[in-house]
PyMOL commands that place a pseudoatom at each C-alpha (Angstrom):
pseudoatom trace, name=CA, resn=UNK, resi=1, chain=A, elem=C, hetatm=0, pos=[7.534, 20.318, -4.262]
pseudoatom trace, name=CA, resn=UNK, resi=2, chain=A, elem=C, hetatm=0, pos=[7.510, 18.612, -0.424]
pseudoatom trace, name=CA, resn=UNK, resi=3, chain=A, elem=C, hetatm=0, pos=[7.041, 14.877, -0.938]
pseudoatom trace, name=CA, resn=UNK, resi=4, chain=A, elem=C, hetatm=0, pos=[4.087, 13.581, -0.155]
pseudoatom trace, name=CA, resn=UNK, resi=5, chain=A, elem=C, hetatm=0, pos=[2.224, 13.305, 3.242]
pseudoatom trace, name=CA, resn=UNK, resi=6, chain=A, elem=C, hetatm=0, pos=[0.461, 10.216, 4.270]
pseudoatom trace, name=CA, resn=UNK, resi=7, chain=A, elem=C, hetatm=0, pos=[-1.867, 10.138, 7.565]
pseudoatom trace, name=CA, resn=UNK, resi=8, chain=A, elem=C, hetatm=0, pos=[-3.894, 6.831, 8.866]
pseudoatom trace, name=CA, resn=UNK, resi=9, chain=A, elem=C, hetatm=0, pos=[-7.284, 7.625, 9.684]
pseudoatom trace, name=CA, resn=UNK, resi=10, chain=A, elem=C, hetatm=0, pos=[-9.338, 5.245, 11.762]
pseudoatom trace, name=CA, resn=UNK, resi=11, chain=A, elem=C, hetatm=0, pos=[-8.287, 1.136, 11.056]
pseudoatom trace, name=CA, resn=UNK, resi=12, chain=A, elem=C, hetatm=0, pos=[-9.751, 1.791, 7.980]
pseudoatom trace, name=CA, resn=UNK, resi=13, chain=A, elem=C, hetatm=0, pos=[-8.690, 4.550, 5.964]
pseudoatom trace, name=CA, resn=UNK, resi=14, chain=A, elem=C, hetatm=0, pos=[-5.688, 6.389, 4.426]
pseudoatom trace, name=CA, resn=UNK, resi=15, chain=A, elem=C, hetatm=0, pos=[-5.563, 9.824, 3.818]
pseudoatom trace, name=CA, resn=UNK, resi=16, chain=A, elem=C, hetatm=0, pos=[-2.852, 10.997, 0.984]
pseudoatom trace, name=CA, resn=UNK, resi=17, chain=A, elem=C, hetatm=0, pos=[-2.044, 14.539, 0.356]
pseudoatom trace, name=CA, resn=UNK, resi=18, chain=A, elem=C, hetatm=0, pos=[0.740, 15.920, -2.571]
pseudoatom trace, name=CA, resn=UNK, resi=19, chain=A, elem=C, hetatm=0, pos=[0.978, 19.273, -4.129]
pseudoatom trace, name=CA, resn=UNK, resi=20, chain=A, elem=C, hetatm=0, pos=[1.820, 19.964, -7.771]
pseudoatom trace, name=CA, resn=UNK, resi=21, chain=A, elem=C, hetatm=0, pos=[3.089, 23.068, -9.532]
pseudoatom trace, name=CA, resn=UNK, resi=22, chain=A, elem=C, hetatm=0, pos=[0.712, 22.464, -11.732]
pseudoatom trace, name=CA, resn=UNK, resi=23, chain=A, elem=C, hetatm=0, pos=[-2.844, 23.373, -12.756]
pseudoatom trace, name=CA, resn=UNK, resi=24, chain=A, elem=C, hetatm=0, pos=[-5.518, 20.771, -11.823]
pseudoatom trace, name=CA, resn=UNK, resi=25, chain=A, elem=C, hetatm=0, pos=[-6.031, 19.663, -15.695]
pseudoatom trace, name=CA, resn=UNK, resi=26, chain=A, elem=C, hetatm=0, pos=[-2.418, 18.631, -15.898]
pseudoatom trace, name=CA, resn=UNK, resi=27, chain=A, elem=C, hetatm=0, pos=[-2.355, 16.847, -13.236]
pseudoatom trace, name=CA, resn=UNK, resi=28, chain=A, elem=C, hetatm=0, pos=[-5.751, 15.315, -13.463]
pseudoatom trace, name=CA, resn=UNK, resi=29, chain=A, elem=C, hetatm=0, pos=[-4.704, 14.384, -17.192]
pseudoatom trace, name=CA, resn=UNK, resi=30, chain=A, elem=C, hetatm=0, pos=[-1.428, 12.736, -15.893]
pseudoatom trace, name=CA, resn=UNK, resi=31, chain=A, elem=C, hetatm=0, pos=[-3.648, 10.259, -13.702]
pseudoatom trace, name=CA, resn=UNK, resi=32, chain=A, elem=C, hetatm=0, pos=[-5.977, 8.822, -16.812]
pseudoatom trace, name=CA, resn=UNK, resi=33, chain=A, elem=C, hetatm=0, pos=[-3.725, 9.002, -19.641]
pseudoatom trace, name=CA, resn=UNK, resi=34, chain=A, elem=C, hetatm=0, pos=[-2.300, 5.480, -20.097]
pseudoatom trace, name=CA, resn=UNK, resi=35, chain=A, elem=C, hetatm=0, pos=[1.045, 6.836, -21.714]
pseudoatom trace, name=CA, resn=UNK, resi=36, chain=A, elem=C, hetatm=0, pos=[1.997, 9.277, -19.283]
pseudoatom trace, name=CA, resn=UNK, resi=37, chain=A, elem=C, hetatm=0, pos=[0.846, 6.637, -16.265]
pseudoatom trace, name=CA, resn=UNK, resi=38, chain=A, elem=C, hetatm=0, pos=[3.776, 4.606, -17.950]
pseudoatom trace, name=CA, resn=UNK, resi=39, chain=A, elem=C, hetatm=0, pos=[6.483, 7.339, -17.692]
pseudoatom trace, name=CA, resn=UNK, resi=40, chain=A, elem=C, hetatm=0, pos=[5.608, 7.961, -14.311]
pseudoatom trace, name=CA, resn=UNK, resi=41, chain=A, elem=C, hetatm=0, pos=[3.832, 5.971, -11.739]
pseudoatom trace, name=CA, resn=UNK, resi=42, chain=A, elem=C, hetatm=0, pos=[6.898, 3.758, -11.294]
pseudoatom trace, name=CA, resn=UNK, resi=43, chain=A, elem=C, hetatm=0, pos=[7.289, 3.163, -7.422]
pseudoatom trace, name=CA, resn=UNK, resi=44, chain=A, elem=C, hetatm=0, pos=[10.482, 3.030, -6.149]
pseudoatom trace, name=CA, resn=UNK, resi=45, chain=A, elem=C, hetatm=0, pos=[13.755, 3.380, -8.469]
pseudoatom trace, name=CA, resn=UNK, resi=46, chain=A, elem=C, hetatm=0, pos=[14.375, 0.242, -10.673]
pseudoatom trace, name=CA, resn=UNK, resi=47, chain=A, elem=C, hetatm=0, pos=[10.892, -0.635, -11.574]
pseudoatom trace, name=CA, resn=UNK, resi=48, chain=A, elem=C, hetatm=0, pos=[9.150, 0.011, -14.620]
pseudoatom trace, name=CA, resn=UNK, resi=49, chain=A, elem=C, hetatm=0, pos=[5.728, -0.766, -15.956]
pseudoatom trace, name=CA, resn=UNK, resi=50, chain=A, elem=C, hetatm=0, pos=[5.479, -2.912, -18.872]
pseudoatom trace, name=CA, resn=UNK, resi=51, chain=A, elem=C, hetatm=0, pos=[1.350, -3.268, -18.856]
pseudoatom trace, name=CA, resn=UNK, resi=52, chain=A, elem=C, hetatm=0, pos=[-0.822, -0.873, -18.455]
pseudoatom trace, name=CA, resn=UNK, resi=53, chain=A, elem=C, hetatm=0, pos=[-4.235, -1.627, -19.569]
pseudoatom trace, name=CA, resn=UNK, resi=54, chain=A, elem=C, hetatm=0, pos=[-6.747, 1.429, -18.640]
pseudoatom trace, name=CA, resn=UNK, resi=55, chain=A, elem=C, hetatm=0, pos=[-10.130, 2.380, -19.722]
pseudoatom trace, name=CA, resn=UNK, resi=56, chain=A, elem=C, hetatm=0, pos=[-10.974, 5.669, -18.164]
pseudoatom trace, name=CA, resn=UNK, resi=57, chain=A, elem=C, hetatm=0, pos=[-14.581, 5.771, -18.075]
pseudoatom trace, name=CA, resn=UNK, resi=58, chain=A, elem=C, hetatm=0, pos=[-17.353, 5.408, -15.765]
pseudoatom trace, name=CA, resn=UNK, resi=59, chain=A, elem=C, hetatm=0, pos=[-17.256, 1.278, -15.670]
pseudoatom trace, name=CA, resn=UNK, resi=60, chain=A, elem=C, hetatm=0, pos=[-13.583, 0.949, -17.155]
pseudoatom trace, name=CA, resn=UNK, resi=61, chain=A, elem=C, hetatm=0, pos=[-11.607, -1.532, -15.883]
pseudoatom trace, name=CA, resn=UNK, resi=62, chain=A, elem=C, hetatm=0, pos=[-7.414, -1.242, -15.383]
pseudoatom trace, name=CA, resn=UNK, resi=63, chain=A, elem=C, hetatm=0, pos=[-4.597, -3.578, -15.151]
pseudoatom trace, name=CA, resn=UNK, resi=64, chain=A, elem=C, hetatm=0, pos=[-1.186, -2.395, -13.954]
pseudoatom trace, name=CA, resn=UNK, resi=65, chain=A, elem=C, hetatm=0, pos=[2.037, -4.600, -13.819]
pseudoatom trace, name=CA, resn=UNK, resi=66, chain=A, elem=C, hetatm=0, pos=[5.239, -3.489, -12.503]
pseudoatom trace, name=CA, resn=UNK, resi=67, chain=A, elem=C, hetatm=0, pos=[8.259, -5.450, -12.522]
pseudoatom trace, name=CA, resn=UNK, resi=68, chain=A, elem=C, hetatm=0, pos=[12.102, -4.868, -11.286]
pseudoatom trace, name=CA, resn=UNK, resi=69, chain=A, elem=C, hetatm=0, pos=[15.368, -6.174, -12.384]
pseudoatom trace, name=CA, resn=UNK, resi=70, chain=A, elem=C, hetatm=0, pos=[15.320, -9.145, -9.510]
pseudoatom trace, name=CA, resn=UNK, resi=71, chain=A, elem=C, hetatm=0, pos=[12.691, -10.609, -10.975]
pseudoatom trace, name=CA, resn=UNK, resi=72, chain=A, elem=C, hetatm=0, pos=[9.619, -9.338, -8.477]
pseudoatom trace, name=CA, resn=UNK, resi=73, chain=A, elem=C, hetatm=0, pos=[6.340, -8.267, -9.806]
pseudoatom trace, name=CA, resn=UNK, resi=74, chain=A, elem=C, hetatm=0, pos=[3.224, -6.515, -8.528]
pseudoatom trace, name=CA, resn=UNK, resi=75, chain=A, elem=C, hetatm=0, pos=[-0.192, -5.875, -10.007]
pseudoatom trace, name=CA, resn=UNK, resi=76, chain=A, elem=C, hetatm=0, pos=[-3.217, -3.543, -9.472]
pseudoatom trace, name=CA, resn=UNK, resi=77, chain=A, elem=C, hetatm=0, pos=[-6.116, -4.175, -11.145]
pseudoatom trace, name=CA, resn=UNK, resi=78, chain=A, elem=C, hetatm=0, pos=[-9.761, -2.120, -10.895]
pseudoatom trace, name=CA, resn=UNK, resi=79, chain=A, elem=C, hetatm=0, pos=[-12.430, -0.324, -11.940]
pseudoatom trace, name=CA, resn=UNK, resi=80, chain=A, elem=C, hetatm=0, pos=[-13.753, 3.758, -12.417]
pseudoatom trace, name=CA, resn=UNK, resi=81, chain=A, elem=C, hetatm=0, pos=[-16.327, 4.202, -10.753]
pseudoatom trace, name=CA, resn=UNK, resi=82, chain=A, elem=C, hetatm=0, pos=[-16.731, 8.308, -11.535]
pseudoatom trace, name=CA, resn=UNK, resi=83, chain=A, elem=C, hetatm=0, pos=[-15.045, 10.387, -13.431]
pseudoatom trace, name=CA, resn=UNK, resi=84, chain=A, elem=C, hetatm=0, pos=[-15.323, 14.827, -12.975]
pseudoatom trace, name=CA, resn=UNK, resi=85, chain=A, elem=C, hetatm=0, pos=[-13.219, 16.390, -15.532]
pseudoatom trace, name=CA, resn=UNK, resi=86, chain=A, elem=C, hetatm=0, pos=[-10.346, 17.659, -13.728]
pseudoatom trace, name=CA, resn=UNK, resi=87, chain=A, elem=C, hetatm=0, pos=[-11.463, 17.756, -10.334]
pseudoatom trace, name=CA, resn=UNK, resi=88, chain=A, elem=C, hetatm=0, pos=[-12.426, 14.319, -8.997]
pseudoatom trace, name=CA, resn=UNK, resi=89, chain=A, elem=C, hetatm=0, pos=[-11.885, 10.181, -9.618]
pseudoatom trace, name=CA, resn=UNK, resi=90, chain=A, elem=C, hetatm=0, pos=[-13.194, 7.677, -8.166]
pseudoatom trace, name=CA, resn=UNK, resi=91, chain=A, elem=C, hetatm=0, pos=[-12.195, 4.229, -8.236]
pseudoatom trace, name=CA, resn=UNK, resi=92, chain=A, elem=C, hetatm=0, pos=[-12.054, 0.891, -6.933]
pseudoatom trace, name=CA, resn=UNK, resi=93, chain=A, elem=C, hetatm=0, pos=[-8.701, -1.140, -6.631]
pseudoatom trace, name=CA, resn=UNK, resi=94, chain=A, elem=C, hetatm=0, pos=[-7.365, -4.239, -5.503]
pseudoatom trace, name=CA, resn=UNK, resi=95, chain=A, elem=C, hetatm=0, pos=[-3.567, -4.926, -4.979]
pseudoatom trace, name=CA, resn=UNK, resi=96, chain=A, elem=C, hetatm=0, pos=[-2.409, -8.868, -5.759]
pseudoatom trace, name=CA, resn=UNK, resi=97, chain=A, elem=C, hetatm=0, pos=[0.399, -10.029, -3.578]
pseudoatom trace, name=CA, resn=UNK, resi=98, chain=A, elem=C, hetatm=0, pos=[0.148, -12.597, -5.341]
pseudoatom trace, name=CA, resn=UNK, resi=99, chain=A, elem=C, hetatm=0, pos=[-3.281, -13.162, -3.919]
pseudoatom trace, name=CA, resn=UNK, resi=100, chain=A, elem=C, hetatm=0, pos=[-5.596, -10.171, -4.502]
pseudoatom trace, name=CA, resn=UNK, resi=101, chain=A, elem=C, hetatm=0, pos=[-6.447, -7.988, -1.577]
pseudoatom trace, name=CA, resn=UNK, resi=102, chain=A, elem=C, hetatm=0, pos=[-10.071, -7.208, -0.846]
pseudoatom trace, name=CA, resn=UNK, resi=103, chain=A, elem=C, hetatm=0, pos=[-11.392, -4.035, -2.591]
pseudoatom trace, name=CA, resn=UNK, resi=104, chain=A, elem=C, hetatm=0, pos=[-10.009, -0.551, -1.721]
pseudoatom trace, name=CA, resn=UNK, resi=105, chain=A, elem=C, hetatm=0, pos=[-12.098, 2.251, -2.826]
pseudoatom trace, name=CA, resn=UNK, resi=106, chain=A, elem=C, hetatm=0, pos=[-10.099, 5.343, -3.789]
pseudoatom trace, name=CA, resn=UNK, resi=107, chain=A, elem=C, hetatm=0, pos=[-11.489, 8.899, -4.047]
pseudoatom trace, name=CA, resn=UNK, resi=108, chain=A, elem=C, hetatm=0, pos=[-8.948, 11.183, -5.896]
pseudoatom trace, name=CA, resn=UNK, resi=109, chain=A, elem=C, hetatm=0, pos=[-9.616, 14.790, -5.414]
pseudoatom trace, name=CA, resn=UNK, resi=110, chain=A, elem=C, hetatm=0, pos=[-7.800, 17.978, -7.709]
pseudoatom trace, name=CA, resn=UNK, resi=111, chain=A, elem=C, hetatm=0, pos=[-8.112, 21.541, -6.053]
pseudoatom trace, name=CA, resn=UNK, resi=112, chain=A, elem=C, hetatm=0, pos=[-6.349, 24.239, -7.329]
pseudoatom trace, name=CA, resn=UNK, resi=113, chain=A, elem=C, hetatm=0, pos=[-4.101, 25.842, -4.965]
pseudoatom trace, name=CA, resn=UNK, resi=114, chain=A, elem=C, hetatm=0, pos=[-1.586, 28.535, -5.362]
pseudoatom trace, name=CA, resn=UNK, resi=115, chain=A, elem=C, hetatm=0, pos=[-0.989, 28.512, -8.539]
pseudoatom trace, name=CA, resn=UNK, resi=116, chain=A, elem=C, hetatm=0, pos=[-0.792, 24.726, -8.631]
pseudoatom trace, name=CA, resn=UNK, resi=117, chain=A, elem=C, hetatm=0, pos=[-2.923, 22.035, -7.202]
pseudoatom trace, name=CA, resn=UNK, resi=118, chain=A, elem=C, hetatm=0, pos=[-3.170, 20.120, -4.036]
pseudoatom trace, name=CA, resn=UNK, resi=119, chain=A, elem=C, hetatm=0, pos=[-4.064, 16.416, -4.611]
pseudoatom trace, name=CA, resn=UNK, resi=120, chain=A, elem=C, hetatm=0, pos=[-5.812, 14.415, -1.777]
pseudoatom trace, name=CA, resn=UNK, resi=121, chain=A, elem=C, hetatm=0, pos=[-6.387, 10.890, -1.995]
pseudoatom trace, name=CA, resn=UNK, resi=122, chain=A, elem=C, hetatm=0, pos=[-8.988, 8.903, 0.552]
pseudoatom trace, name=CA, resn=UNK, resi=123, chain=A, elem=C, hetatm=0, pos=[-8.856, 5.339, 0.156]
pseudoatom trace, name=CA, resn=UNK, resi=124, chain=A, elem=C, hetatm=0, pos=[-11.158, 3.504, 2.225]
pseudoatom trace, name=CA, resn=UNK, resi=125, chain=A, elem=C, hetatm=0, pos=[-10.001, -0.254, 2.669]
pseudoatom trace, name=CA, resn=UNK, resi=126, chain=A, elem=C, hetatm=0, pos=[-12.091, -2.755, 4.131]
pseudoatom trace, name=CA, resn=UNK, resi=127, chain=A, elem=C, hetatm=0, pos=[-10.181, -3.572, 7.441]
pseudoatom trace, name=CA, resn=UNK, resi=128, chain=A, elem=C, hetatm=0, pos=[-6.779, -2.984, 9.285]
pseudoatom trace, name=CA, resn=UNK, resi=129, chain=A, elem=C, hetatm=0, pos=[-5.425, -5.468, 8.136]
pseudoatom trace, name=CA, resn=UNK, resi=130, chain=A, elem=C, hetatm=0, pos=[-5.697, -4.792, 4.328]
pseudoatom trace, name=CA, resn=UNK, resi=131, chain=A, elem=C, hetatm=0, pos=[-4.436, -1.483, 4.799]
pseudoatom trace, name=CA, resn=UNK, resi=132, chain=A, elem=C, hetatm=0, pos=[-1.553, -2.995, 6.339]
pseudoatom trace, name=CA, resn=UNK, resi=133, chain=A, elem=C, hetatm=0, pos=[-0.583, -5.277, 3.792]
pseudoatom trace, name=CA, resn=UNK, resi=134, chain=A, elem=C, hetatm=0, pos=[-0.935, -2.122, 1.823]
pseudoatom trace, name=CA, resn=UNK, resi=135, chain=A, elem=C, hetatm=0, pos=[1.727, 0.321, 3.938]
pseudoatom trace, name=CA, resn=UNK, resi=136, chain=A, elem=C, hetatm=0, pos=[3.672, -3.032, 4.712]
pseudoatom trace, name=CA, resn=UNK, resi=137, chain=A, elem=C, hetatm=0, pos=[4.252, -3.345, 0.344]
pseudoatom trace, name=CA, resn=UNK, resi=138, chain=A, elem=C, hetatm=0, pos=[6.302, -0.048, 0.411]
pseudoatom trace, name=CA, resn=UNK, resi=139, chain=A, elem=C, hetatm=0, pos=[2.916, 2.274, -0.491]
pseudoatom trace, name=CA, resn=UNK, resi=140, chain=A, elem=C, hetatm=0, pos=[4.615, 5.908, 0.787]
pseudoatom trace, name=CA, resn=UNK, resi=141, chain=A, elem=C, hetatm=0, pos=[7.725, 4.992, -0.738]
pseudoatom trace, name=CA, resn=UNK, resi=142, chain=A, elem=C, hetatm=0, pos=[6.380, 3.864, -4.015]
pseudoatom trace, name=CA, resn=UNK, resi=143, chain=A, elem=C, hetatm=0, pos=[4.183, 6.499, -4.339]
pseudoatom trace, name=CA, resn=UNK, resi=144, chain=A, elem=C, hetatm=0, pos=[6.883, 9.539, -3.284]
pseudoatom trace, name=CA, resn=UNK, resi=145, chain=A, elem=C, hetatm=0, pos=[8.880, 7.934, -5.894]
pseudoatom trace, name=CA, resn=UNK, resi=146, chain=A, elem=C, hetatm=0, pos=[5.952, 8.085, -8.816]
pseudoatom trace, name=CA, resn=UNK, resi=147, chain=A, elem=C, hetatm=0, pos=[5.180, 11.624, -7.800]
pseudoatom trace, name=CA, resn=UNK, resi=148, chain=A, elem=C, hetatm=0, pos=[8.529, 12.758, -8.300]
pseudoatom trace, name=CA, resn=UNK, resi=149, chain=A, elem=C, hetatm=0, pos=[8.943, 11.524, -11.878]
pseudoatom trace, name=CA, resn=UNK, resi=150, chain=A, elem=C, hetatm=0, pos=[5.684, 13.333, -12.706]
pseudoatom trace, name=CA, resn=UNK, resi=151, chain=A, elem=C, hetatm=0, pos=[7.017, 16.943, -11.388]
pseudoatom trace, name=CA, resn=UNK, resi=152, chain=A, elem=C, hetatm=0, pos=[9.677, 17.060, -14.250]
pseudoatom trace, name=CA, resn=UNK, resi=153, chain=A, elem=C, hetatm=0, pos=[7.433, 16.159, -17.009]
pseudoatom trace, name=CA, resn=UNK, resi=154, chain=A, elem=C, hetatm=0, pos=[5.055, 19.416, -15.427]
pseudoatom trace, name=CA, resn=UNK, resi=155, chain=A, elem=C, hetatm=0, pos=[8.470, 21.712, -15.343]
pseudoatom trace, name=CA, resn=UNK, resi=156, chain=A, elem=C, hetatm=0, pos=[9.259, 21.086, -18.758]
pseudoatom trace, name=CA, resn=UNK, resi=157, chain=A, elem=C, hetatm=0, pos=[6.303, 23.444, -19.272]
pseudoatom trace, name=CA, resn=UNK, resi=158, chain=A, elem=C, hetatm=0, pos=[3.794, 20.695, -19.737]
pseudoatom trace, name=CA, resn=UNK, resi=159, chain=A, elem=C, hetatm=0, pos=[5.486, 19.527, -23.277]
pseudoatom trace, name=CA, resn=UNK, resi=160, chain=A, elem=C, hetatm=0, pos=[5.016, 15.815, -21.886]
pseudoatom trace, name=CA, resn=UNK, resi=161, chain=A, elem=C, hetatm=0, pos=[1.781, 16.265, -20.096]
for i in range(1, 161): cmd.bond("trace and resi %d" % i, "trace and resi %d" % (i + 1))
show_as sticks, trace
zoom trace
């Protein structure tokens, strides 16, 4: 699969698109499912993600922590906001570096597209500068690298996911 495309949209917005061969329920599943999140949303190589606290429901809050072997952490911590089986989440999110950031809201959409699904992502950040800090913590990179753990666990025929 080509790695993922990112694209800046106003001072406000970032638009994320990735395609899967996968159908939308896999990869929709991959996104809520607290076990697989820990398998694959990883960032760059050498971190891992030793808490990951997630209620997916409408009101359900989430904690992520990701660490590395030099000793640096990074946390995301939020709330669903709406949840369509398999074709749409939306959620709310705030990154803590250490501080946290103001809210970003996150709309994360599932369409099925040849054979497979194309995933777009609008997050909608309060100001330029948040989104900044966001693409100046690595956020392409981190993500790429997440995204390409999950497309193994889809090839071996879905066994994982």
């Amino acid at each position: 699969m080509p790695p993922l495309t990112l694209e800046l949209e106003g001072d406000t917005h970032i638009i994320v698109t990735r395609s899967f061969a996968a159908p939308p329920e896999l990869v929709y599943r991959a996104h809520l499912d607290a076990d697989l999140l820990q398998q694959w949303m990883l960032g760059p190589p050498g971190w891992t993600m030793p808490v990951c606290v997630h209620d997916p429901t409408p009101g359900g809050a989430f904690r992520y922590e990701w660490a590395n072997d030099e000793g640096e952490t990074f946390t995301v911590t939020g709330e669903f906001l709406e949840l369509e089986p398999h074709s749409r989440i939306l959620h709310r999110e705030r990154m803590h570096v250490p501080d946290p950031t103001p809210d970003n809201v996150v709309e994360t959409r599932f369409e099925a597209q040849d054979g497979g699904t194309l995933m777009t992502q609008r997050m909608t950040l309060p100001d330029a500068e948040t989104r900044q800090v966001m693409l100046d913590q690595g956020m392409e990179e981190g993500m790429e690298g997440s995204y390409a753990r999950l497309d193994p666990l889809f090839a071996e025929g879905g066994a994982s996911v």
